[in-house]
C-alpha positions as CSV (number, residue, x, y, z in Angstrom):
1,X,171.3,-193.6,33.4
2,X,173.4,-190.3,32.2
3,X,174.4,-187.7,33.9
4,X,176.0,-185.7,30.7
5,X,174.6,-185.5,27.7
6,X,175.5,-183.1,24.6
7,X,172.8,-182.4,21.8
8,X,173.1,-180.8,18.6
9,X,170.9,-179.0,15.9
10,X,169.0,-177.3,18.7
11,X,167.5,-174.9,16.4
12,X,166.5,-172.4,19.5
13,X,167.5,-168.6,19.2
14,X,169.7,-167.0,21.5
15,X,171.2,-168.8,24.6
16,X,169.8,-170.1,28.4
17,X,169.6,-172.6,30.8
18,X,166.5,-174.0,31.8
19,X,165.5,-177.5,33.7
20,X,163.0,-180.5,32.6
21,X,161.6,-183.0,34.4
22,X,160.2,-183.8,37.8
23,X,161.7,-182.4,40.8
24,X,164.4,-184.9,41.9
25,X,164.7,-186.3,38.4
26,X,165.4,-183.3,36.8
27,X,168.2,-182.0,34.1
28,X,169.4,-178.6,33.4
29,X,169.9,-177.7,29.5
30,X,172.4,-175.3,28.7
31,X,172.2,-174.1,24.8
32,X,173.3,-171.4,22.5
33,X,171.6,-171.2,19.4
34,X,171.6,-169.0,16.2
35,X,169.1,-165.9,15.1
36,X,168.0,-168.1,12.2
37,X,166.9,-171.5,14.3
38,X,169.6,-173.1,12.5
39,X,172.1,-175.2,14.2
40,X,172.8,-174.6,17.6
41,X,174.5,-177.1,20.6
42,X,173.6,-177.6,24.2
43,X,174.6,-179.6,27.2
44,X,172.1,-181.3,29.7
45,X,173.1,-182.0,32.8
46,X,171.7,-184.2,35.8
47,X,170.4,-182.1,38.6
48,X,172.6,-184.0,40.9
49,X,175.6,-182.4,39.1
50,X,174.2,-179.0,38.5
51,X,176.1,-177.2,41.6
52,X,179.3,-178.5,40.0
53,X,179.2,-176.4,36.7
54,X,181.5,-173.5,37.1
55,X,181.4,-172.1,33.8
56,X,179.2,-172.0,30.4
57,X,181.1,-170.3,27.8
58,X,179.2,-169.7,24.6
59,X,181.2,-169.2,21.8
60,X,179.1,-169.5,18.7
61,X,176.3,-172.2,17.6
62,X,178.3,-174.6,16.9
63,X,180.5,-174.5,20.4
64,X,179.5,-174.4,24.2
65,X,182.1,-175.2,26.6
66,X,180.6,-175.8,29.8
67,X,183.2,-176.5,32.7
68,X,182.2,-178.6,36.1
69,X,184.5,-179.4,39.2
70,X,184.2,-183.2,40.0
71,X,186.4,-184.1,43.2
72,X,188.7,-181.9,43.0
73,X,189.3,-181.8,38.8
74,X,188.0,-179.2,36.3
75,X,186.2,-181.3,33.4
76,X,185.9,-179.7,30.2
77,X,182.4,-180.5,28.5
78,X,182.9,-179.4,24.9
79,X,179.3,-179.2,22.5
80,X,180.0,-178.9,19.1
81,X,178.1,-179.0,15.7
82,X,180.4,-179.3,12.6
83,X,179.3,-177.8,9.8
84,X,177.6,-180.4,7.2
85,X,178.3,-181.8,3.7
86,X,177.8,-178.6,1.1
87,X,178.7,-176.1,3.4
88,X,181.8,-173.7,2.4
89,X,185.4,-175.0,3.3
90,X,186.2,-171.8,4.6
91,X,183.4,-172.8,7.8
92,X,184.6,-175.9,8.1
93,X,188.1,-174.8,8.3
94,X,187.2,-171.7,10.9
95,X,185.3,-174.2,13.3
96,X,188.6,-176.6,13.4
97,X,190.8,-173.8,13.7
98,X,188.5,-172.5,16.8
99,X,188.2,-175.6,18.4
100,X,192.0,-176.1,18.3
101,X,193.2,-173.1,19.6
102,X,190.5,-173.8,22.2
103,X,191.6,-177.4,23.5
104,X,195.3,-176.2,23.5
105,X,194.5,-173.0,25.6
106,X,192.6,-175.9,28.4
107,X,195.0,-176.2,31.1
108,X,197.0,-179.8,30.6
109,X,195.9,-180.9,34.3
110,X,192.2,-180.0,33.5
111,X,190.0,-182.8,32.2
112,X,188.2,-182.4,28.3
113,X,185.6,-184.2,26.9
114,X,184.4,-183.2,23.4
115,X,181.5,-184.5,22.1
116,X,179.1,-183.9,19.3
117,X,178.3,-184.5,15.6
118,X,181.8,-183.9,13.7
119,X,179.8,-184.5,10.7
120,X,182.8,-186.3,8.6
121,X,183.6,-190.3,8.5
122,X,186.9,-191.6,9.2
123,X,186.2,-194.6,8.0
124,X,187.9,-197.6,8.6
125,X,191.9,-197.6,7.8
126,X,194.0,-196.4,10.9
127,X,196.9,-196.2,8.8
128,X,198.9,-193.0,10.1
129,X,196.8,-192.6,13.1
130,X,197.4,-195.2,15.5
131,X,196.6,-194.1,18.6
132,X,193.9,-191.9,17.5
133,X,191.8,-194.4,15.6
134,X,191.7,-197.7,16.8
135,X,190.3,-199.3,13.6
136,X,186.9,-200.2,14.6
137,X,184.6,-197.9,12.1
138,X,183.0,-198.3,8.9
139,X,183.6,-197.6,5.1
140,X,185.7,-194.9,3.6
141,X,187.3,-192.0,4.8
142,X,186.0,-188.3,3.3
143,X,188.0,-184.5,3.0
144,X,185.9,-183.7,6.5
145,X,187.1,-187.1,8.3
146,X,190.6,-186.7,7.0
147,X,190.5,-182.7,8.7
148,X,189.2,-184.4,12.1
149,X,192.0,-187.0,12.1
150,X,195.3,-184.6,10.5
151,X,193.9,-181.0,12.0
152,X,192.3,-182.2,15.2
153,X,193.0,-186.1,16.5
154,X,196.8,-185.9,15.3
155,X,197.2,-182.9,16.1
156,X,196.0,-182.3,20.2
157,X,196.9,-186.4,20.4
158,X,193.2,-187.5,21.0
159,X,191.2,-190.2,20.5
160,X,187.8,-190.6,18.5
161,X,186.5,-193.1,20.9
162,X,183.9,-194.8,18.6
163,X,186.6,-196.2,17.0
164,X,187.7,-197.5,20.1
165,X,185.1,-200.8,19.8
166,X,183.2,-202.4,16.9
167,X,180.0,-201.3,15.9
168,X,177.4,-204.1,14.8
């Protein structure tokens, strides 16, 4: 069972919390969506870890940072929806260029997770990026997985974790 689980294309307007699910069993959804029902992230989380969320900040429809002590860490929960395939470069570019400046302001002692659909492929070669891709994906890189890898991976030295195992 999970106890954190990030979502994408919400499609809801505006932004809330709200639980589903029985009593005991239950998960609380943070979200943030756009006017338009387009897009939009959100963050479930397992009642039994509910108390531990510090902080929801909601900074567009494509990022929700929600923030949760465990022990005595602060874990960083980051939602995010990339802009897709025939959107403009200039969205793209503004959504990497947030979500950098936002991992480098986390503190380095603090704990971050970010998870969501980057919408680009890094394909295969690790070439240039060892230690941020492992090797173990599929097919070709594209403009939007090369910007995750250069801009983002490279750049904050992370990893992209499904590359991390092969995929059958």
């Amino acid at each position: 069972m999970w106890d954190v689980s990030c979502i994408q294309e919400t499609r809801w307007r505006g932004s809330g919390c709200t639980f589903f699910g029985a009593q005991g069993k239950r998960f609380k959804l943070f979200w943030m969506g756009a006017k338009d029902r387009s897009d939009g992230v959100g963050v479930f989380v397992a009642e039994k870890w509910v108390d531990s969320v510090v902080k929801v900040e909601r900074h567009s429809e494509r990022v929700l940072i929600l923030k949760m002590v465990l022990d005595n860490s602060l874990m960083n929960v980051l939602a995010v929806y990339a802009p897709h395939l025939g959107k403009p470069e200039e969205e793209k570019e503004n959504l990497w260029n947030e979500l950098f400046h936002l991992v480098s302001c986390i503190a380095q002692n603090e704990m971050v997770v970010l998870v969501g659909d980057m919408n680009g492929h890094v394909g295969s070669n690790s070439v240039g990026y060892d230690g941020t891709h492992c090797g173990y994906e599929f097919g070709d890189r594209n403009a939007d997985g090369s910007r995750i890898l250069e801009l983002f991976a490279d750049g904050l030295n992370v990893v992209i974790s499904n590359t991390l195992f092969m995929k059958q």
